[in-house]
Every structure is written in C-alpha cells, then in structure tokens.
C-alpha positions as CSV (number, residue, x, y, z in Angstrom):
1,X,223.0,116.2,-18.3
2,X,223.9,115.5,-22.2
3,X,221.8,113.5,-24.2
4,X,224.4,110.6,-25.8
5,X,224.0,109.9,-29.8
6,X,226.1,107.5,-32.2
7,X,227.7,109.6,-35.0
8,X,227.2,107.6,-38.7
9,X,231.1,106.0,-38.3
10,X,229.6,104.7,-34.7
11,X,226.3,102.8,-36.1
12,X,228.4,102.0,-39.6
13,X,230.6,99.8,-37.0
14,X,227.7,98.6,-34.6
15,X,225.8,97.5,-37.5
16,X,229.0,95.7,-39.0
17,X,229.8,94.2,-35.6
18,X,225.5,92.7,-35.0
19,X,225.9,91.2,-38.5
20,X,229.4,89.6,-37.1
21,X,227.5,88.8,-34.2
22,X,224.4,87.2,-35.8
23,X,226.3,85.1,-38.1
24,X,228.4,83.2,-36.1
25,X,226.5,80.6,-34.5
26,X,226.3,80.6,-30.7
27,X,223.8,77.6,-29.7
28,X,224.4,77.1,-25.9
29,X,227.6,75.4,-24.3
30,X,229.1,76.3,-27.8
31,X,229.7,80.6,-27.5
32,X,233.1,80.3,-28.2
33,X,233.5,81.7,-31.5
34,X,231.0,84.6,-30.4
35,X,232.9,85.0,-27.3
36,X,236.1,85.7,-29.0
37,X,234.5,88.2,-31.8
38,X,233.3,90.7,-28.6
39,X,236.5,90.5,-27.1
40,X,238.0,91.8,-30.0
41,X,235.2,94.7,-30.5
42,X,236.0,95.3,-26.7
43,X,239.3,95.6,-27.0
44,X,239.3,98.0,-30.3
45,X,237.2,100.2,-28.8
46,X,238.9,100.7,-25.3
47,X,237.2,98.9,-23.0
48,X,240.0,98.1,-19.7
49,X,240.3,94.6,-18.5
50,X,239.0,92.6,-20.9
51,X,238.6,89.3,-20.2
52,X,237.1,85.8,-20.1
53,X,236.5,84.0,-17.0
54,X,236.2,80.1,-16.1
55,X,232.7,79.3,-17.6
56,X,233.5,81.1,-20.4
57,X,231.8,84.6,-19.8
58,X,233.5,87.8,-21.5
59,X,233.5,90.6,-19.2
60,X,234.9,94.3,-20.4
61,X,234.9,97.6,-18.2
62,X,235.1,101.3,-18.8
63,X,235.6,103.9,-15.9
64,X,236.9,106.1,-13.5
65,X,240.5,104.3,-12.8
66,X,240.9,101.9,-10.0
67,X,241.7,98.6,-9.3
68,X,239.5,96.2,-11.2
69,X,240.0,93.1,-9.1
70,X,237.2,92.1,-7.0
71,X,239.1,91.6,-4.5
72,X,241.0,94.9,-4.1
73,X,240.8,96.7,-1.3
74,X,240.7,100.1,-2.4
75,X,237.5,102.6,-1.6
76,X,234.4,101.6,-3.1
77,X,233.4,102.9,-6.3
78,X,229.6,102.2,-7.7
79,X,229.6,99.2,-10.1
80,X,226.6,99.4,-12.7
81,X,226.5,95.8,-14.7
82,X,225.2,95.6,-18.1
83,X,224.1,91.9,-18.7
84,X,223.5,89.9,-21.5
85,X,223.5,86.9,-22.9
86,X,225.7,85.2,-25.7
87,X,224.0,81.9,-26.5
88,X,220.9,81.2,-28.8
89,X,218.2,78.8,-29.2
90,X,218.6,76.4,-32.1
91,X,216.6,76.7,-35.4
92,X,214.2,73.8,-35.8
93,X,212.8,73.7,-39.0
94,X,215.0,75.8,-41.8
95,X,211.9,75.5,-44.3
96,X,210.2,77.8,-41.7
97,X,212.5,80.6,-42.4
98,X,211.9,83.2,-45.2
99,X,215.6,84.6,-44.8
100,X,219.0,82.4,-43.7
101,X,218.9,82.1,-40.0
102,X,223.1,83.5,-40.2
103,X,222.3,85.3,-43.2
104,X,222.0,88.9,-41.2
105,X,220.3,90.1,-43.9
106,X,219.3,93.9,-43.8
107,X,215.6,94.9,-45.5
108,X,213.6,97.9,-44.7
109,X,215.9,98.7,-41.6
110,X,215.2,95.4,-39.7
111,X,218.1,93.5,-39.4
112,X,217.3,89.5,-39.6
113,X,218.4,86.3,-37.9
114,X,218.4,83.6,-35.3
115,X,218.9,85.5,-32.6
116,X,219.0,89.2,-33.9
117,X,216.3,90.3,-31.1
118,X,217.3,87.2,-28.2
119,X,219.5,89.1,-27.7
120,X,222.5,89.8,-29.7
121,X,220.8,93.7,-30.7
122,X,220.3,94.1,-26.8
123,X,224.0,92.9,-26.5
124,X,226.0,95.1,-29.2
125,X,223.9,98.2,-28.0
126,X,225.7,97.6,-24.8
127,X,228.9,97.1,-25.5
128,X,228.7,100.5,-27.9
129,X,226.8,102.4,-25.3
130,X,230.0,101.7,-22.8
131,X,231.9,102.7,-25.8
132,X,230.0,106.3,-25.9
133,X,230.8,106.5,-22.0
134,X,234.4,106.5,-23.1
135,X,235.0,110.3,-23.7
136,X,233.4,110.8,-20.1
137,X,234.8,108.0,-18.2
138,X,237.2,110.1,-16.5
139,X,234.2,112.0,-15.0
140,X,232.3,108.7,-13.6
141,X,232.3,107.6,-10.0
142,X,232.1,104.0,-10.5
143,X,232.6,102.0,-13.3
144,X,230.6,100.1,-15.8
145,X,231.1,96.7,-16.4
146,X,229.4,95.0,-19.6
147,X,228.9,90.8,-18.8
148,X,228.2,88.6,-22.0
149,X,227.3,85.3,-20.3
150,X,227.0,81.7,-21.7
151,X,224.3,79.1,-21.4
152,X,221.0,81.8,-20.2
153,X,219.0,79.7,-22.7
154,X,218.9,76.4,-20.8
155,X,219.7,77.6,-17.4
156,X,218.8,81.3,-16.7
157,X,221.2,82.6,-13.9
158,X,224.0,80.0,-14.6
159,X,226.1,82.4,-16.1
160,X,225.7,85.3,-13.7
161,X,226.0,83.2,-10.9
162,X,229.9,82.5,-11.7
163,X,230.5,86.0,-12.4
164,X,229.0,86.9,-8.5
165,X,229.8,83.9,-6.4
166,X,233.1,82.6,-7.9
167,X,234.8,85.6,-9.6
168,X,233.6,87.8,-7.2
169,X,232.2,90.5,-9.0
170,X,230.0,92.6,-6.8
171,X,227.8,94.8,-9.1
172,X,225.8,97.7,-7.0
173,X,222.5,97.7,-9.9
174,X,221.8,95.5,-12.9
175,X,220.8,96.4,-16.3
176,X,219.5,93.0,-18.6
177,X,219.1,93.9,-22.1
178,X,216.5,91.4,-22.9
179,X,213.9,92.5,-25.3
180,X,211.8,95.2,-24.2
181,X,211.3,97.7,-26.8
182,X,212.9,100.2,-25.2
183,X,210.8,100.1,-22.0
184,X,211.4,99.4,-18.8
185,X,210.7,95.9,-17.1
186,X,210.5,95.3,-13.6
187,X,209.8,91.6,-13.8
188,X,209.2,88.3,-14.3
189,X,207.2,85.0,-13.6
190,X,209.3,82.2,-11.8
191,X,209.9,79.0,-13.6
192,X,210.3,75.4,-12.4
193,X,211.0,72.2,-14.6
194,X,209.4,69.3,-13.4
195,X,209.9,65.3,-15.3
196,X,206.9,63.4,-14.1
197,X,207.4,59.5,-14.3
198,X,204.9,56.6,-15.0
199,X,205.1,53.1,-14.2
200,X,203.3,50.4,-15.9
201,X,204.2,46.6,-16.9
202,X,205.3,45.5,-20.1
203,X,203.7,42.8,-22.5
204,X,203.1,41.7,-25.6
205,X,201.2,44.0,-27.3
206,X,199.2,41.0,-28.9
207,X,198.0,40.4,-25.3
208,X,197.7,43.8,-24.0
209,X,194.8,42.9,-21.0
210,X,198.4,40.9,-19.7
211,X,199.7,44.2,-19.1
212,X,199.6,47.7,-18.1
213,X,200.2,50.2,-20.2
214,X,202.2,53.8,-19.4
215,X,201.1,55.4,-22.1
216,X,197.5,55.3,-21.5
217,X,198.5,56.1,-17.6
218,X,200.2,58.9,-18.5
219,X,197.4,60.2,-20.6
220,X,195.0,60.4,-17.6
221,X,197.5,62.4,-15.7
222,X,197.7,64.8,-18.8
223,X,194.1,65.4,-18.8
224,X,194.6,66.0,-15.4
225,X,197.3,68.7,-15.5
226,X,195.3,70.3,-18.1
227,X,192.8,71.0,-15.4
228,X,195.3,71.8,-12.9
229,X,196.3,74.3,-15.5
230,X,193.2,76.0,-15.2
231,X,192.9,76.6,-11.5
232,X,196.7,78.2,-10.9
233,X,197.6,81.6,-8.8
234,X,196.9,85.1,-10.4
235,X,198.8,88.3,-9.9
236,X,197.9,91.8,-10.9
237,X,201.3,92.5,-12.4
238,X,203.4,89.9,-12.7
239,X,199.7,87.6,-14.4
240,X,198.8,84.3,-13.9
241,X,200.9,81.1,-13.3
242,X,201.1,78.6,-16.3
243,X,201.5,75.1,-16.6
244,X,202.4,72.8,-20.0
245,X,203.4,69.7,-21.1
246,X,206.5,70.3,-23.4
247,X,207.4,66.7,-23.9
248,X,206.5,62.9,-23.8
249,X,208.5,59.9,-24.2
250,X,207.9,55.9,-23.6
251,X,210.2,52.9,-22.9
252,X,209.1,49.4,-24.1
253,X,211.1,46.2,-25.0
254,X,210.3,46.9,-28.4
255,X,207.1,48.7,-30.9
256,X,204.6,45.6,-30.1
257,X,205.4,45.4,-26.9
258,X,203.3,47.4,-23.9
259,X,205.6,49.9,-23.0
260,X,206.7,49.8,-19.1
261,X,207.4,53.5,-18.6
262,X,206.4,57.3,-19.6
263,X,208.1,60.1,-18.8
264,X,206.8,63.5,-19.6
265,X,208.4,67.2,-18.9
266,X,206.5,70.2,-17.4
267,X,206.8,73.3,-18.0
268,X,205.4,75.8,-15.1
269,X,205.2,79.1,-14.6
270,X,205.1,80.9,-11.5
271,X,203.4,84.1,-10.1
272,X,203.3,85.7,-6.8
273,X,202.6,83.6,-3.9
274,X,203.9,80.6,-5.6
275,X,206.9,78.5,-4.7
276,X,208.8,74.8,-6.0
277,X,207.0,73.1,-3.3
278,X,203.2,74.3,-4.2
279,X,204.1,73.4,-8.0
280,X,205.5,69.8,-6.7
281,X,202.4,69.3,-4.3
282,X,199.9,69.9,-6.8
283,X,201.3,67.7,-9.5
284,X,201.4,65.3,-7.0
285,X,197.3,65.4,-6.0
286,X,197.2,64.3,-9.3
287,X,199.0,61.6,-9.6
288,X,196.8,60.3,-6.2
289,X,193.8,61.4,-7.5
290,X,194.3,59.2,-10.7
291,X,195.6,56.3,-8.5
292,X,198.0,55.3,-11.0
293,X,201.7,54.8,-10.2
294,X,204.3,57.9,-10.7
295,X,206.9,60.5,-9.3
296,X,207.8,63.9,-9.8
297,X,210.9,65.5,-9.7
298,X,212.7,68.4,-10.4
299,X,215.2,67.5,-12.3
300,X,219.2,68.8,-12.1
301,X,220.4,70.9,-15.5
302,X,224.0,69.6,-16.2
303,X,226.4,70.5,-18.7
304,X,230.1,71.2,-19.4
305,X,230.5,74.6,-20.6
306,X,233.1,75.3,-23.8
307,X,235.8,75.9,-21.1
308,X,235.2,72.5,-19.7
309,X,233.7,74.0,-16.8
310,X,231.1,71.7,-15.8
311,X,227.3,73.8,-14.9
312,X,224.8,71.9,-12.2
313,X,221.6,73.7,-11.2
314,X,218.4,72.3,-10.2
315,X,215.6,72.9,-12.6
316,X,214.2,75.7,-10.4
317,X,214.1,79.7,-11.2
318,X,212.6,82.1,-8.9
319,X,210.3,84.7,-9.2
320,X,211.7,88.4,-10.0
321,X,209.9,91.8,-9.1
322,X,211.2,95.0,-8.4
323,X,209.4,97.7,-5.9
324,X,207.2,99.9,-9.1
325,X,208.7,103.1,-6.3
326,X,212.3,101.5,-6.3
327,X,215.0,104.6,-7.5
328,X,216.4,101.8,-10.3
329,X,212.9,101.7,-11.7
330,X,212.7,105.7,-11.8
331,X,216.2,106.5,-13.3
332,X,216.2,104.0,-16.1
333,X,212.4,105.3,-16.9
334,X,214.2,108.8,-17.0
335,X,216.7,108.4,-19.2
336,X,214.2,106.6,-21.5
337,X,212.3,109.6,-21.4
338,X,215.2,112.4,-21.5
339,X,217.1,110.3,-24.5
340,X,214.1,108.8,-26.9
341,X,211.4,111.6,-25.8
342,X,209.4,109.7,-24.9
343,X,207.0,108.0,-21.5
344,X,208.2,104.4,-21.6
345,X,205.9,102.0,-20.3
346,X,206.6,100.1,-16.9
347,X,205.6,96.5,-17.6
348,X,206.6,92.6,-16.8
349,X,208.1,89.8,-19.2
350,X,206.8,87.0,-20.0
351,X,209.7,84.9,-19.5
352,X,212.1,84.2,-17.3
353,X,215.7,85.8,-17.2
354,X,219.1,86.2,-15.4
355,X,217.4,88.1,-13.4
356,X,216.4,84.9,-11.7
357,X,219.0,84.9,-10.3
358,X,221.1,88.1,-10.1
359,X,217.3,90.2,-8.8
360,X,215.9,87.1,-6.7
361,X,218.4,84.8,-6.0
362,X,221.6,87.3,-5.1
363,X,219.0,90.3,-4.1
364,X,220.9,93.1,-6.6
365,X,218.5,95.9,-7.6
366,X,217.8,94.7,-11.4
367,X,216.4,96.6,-14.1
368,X,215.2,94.6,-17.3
369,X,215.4,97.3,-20.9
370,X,216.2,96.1,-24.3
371,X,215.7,96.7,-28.3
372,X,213.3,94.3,-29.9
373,X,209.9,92.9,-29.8
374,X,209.9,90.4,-26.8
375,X,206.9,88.6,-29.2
376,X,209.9,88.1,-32.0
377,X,212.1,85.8,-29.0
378,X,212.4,82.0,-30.7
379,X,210.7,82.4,-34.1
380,X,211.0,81.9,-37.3
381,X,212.1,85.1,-39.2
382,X,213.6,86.8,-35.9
383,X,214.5,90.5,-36.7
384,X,215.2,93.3,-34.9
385,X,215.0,97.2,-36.1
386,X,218.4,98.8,-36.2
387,X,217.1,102.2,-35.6
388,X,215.9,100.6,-32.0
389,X,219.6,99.2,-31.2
390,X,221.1,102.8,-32.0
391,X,218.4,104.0,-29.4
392,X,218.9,101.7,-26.9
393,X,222.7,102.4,-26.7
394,X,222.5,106.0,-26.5
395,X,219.7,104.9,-23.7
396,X,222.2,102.9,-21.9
397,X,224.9,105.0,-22.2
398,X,222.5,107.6,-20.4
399,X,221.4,105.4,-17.7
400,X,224.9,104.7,-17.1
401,X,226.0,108.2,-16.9
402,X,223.2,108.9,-14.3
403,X,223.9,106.3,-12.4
404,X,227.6,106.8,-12.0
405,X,227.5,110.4,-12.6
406,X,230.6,112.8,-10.5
C-alpha cells in the first residue's frame, strides 16, 4: 500500500489553518468560535456531512458513500473515529510566557501557543490526514469520521459520550490524537476526584482554646494523605497510582474568627487493580485514624455547554489499557513504521483521556497517537514542531487507509 505525503500547498494550508486554530481562544464550555473555524476547513476541503451536534461537538466524514445516519439501516460499513479535543486549559500567569499564548508564533519550525501541542497539532493533522484520504475514498470500505469534542479538559469522556450514547454514532476502532510523539499509546491511569470535608467550631480568634479549628484538622489529615501517598498500587505498564492535594479552602464568620469548615480537593490516580471504592475507603481510614470529624465524596462535574446543553458526570474516570497483542495496537504501530521509517515505541500516558470513556467505559478498541511532547501538555511556552504534525497526518491517513482498505 502507498505511503500518503502533504504536497507544499497541503502544509502551506495546515499550517495557516493550526495558527487559525491556536489563536482563537477555546477555554472549555466556550469552543464556539473554534468550533465554527473547523467546520469551515471541513467543509472546503470535502469532508461529507459536516455538522455540529447538541453539546456542541463538530463531526465531519469522508468515505465510501452510504447513508451517514446512525440510524440507517443499510449494510454495515467499518467506522474508524479520529478523536480529539477542541477546548484548552487556561493560561495562569501571562508573565510566565516567553511568546503570546494566541500569538502562534513560528521559530525554528516549532509552532507556539496555549494549546499548540494539547491538542490542536494532533487535531488539524486529522482533519488534513482525512483530507489526503479524499482522492481514495471511493476505494475505502467504511468511512472515517473525524470528532472534535468540547469540554475533555474538565471532564474527559463528556464529549464522546454524546456522540455514542445520544447521537448514536457507533465507531468500530478509535484513534485519540493526544500527544504522543508519534508513537503509539495503549493506555492510561484512571482518575477519580474526591472533595474531603472538615468540621470544626467557630470562635473568636482572640479565644481560640473556645473553639476548634478546621484548618489545623485538616492539616493532620494532609500529613496523613501524604503517607497514604506513599503506600498506593503499582503496575508494570500502566506505573504506580498517585495521590495529591490540588486545593484547600476555609469558611469562618470572618479573618479573626476560628474558621468552622475546610474543604480540600484530591487528586488521585489510578493503576491496575484499583477502583472508586478502594480510593474512597482509604481516604476514609484516615479520617478514623486521625479521629477528627470529616466526609469524602466524589463530587458531580456540572456545566452548561456553549449550546446550552447542560453536562453532569461524577468525578470518576476509569482506567484504560489495551491487549499489547490486540490487532489495533499492531496496525497503528505499522503504519508508524511503513510511513515515518521508523520502530515507534509502545508506551502508556500519564494522563487521563477520552479514552476513559470511549476504551473503558463504552469497550471500543482505542488507540492513543499524536504529534507533540506529552511533557509540553499545560505549560508555559507550549509548542509543537510542525514537521511532527505533517507526519502524523500522513500517519493517520495511512492508518486509516489500512484500516478501511477495499
């Protein structure tokens, strides 16, 4: 089979359309204006049945001709999905950026910006490997199907969950173009969000003996989940389970009185062998062993998409991991190989993805491959090297083609 390459016209535009793409802010529940700048690339460069659906995803599809409905009745064709995601973090501190965060700036072939490598590269590649498909897509036996979902930032899964279980799209593998450089991921940790909450009694703070204070509560349990942290599940792929306190906040009357109540977030990673109710039951030995008054939850993620859809998820993601011998794994590793020339390296990410949902949670054979330097996700200074979104277009276009191959 034909390797697949961009002619200079074809990365001229692809570059152009990233810069678009990286310039237009996209911070989560607010993807509109990105939204609307892919469905116009879609649309000028072919792609069938381009549309957004009721959270505010933007699918597109090239392929053998059929019925695109889910619904349609008509002999089954192969459905490969290429998913990625449309919202970013936000920028924290400006001061900590050399180059404007929607600047796009180009220097030394790396392409610069908040999210560049998370994962607008990942998602332009896409859409322009589908559009190198187009010359062939009479010859395909299925279709490919390129989803841009909203709100993976937050709430990894939310997005891809609509496009399965309410528009009814029934893809038969999954490509994510997370960040990967160029190799070939096979999974991923689970992740749970848990808001622990301390009880004390408030005061004056002149007389704080009248009192008991949350804070200091809450900093035994801390010390405490710092040794928890130590003691979690290993795995010899996927690694080792992970727990952190991300954030701490206090209720009092006013600043000199004792404050009442503490509420901190968790962060915690999970491996193999580890599930929402181990996580719960072992934050909760140490609120007994402490012998202070608490609860932890997992809390519900809520909010109202830029369609006015509203989103409602608990805080819980499962883990994701692939079968090393499963035929997914092998084909995208091929056409890695046949395209770049190269062995790519079979490996896990550190964080969690849609495939939380779309691998674990909905059981569809998921592949993780992506431009970029996973290390580069959420910093200040994100870039991504053109020369690896060219590549990973021409990779997908491949993978695509062997996968829905005549």
């Amino acid at each position: 089979m034909a390797t697949f390459k961009l002619n200079t016209t074809d990365r001229e535009n692809l570059t152009s359309f990233l810069r678009d793409l990286v310039r237009i802010p996209s911070f989560s529940t607010e993807e509109q204006a990105v939204a609307k700048r892919i469905i116009t690339e879609m649309k000028r460069l072919g792609f069938q049945d381009v549309r957004l659906d009721r959270i505010g995803n933007v699918v597109g599809w090239i392929g053998s001709s059929r019925s695109h409905s889910p619904h349609s009745h008509q002999h089954h064709r192969p459905i490969l999905m290429f998913n990625g995601h449309m919202d970013t973090v936000r920028v924290s501190d400006d001061n900590t950026w050399t180059y404007d965060p929607f600047g796009a700036t180009i220097e030394d072939g790396r392409l610069y910006g908040l999210g560049a490598c998370d994962m607008k590269g990942g998602l332009a590649a896409m859409i322009y490997a589908a559009h190198l498909l187009r010359n062939v897509q009479d010859a395909l036996d299925g279709q490919l199907v390129v989803a841009c979902v909203v709100q993976e930032e937050p709430s990894e899964g939310v997005g891809s969950r609509v496009l399965i279980e309410e528009e009814g799209l029934a893809p038969d593998w999954v490509v994510v173009g997370e960040p990967s450089n160029l190799n070939v991921s096979r999974g991923h940790r689970g992740r749970i969000e848990m808001r622990l909450t301390t009880y004390g009694r408030s005061a004056h703070a002149a007389t704080p003996t009248l009192g008991e204070n949350a804070i200091y509560a809450t900093a035994r349990l801390v010390f405490g989940l710092e040794l928890l942290a130590e003691q979690l599940g290993n795995d010899p792929f996927l690694g080792a389970g992970t727990l952190a306190v991300t954030h701490i906040t206090s209720t009092s009357s006013s600043r000199n009185a004792i404050p009442d109540r503490c509420e901190l977030t968790i962060d915690r990673r999970l491996t193999v062998g580890e599930n929402e109710t181990k996580a719960l039951a072992e934050v909760q030995r140490v609120i007994s062993r402490e012998g202070v008054r608490a609860e932890v939850i997992v809390p519900e993620y809520r909010l109202t998409s830029y369609t006015g859809y509203t989103c409602q998820k608990r805080e819980f993601y499962p883990v994701w991991i692939m079968p090393e011998d499963h035929p997914l794994i092998a084909t995208a590793a091929q056409a890695v190989r046949e395209q770049l020339k190269r062995r790519p390296q079979i490996i896990q990410w550190d964080f969690s993805t849609e495939a939380a949902y779309i691998g674990a949670e909905a059981g569809i054979p998921t592949v993780g491959l992506g431009p970029g330097d996973p290390h580069l996700a959420h910093t200040p200074d994100e870039h991504i090297l053109l020369s690896d979104v060219y590549a990973a277009a021409e990779v997908y276009a491949k993978l695509a083609a062997m996968l829905l191959g005549a």
